[in-house]
C-alpha positions in Angstrom: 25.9 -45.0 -46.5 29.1 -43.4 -45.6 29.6 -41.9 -41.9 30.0 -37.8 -42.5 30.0 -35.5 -39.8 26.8 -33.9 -38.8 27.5 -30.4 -40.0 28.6 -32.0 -43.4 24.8 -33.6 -43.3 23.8 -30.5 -42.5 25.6 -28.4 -45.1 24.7 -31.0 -47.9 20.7 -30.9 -46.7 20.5 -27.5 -46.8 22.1 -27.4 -50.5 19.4 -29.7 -51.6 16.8 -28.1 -50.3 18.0 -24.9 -51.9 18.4 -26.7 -55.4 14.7 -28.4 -54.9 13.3 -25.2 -54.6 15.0 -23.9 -57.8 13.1 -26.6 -59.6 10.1 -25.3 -61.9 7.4 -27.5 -63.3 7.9 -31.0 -63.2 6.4 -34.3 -64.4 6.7 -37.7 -64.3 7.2 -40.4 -67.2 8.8 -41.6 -70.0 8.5 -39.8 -73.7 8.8 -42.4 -76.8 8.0 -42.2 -80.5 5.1 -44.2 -81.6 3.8 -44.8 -85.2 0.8 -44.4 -86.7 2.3 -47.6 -89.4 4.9 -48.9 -87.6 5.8 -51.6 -90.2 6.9 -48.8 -92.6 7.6 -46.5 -89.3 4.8 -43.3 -90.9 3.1 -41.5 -89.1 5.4 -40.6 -86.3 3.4 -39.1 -82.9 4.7 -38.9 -79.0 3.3 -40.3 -76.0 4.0 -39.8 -72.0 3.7 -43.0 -70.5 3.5 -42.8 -66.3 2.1 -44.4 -63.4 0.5 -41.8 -60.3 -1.5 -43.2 -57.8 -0.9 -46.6 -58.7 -3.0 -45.8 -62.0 -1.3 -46.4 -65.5 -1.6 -43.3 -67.8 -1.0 -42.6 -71.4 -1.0 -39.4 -73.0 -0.8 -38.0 -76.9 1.9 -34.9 -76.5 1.8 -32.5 -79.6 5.0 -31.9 -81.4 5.3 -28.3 -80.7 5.3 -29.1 -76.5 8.1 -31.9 -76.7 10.7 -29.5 -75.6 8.7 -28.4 -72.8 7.8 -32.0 -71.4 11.1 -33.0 -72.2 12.0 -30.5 -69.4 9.3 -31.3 -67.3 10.5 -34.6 -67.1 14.0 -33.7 -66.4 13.0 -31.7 -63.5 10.7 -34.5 -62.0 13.7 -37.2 -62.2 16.4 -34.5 -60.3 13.3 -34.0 -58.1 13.7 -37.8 -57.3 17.4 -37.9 -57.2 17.8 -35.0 -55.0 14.8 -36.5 -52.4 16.0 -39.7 -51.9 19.4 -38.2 -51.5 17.8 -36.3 -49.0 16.6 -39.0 -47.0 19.1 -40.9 -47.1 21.2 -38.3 -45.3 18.5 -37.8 -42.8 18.4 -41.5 -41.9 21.7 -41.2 -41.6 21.6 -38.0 -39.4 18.9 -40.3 -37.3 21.0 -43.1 -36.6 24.1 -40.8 -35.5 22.0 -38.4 -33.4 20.4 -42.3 -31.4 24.1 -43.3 -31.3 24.8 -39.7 -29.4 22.0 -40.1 -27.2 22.5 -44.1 -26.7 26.1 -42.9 -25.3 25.2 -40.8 -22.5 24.4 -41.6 -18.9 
């Protein structure tokens, strides 16, 4: 972590939180191309592969919602990035307000 000024914490938390809420539907997982034959790859279908709650799931997605879960996923994985940005700027907003604190009489 670098060492910003608070207000730039500040500024950068608020943008995130203004870009999370901007996020529509959302899901997690992976989307891959199975076959029906794979030997003489016929039969082409889709699956969503995730894990939630600590369960492993599987899921048939029909050809006419790929787009749609395509975005879905999108949105979940900038929900991720954008979160644990956030906390990482909070831990480091933390350890600099302790260090303020720490400092006085």
């Amino acid at each position: 972590m670098t060492s910003k000024s608070p207000a730039k914490i500040q500024k950068r938390i608020q943008r995130i939180k203004a870009e999370l809420s901007a996020i529509d539907a959302m899901r997690p997982g992976s989307l891959t191309r199975q076959y029906k034959d794979p030997k003489n790859k016929r039969g082409a279908y889709y699956q969503l592969s995730y894990t939630r709650e600590r369960k492993s799931r599987t899921e048939y997605v029909p050809r006419p919602c790929l787009p749609e879960v395509r975005r879905e996923i999108r949105h979940y994985k900038r929900f991720k990035i954008l979160t644990d940005e956030w906390v990482d700027l909070s831990i480091e907003q933390s350890r600099g307000k302790m260090k303020q604190r720490a400092r006085r009489p």
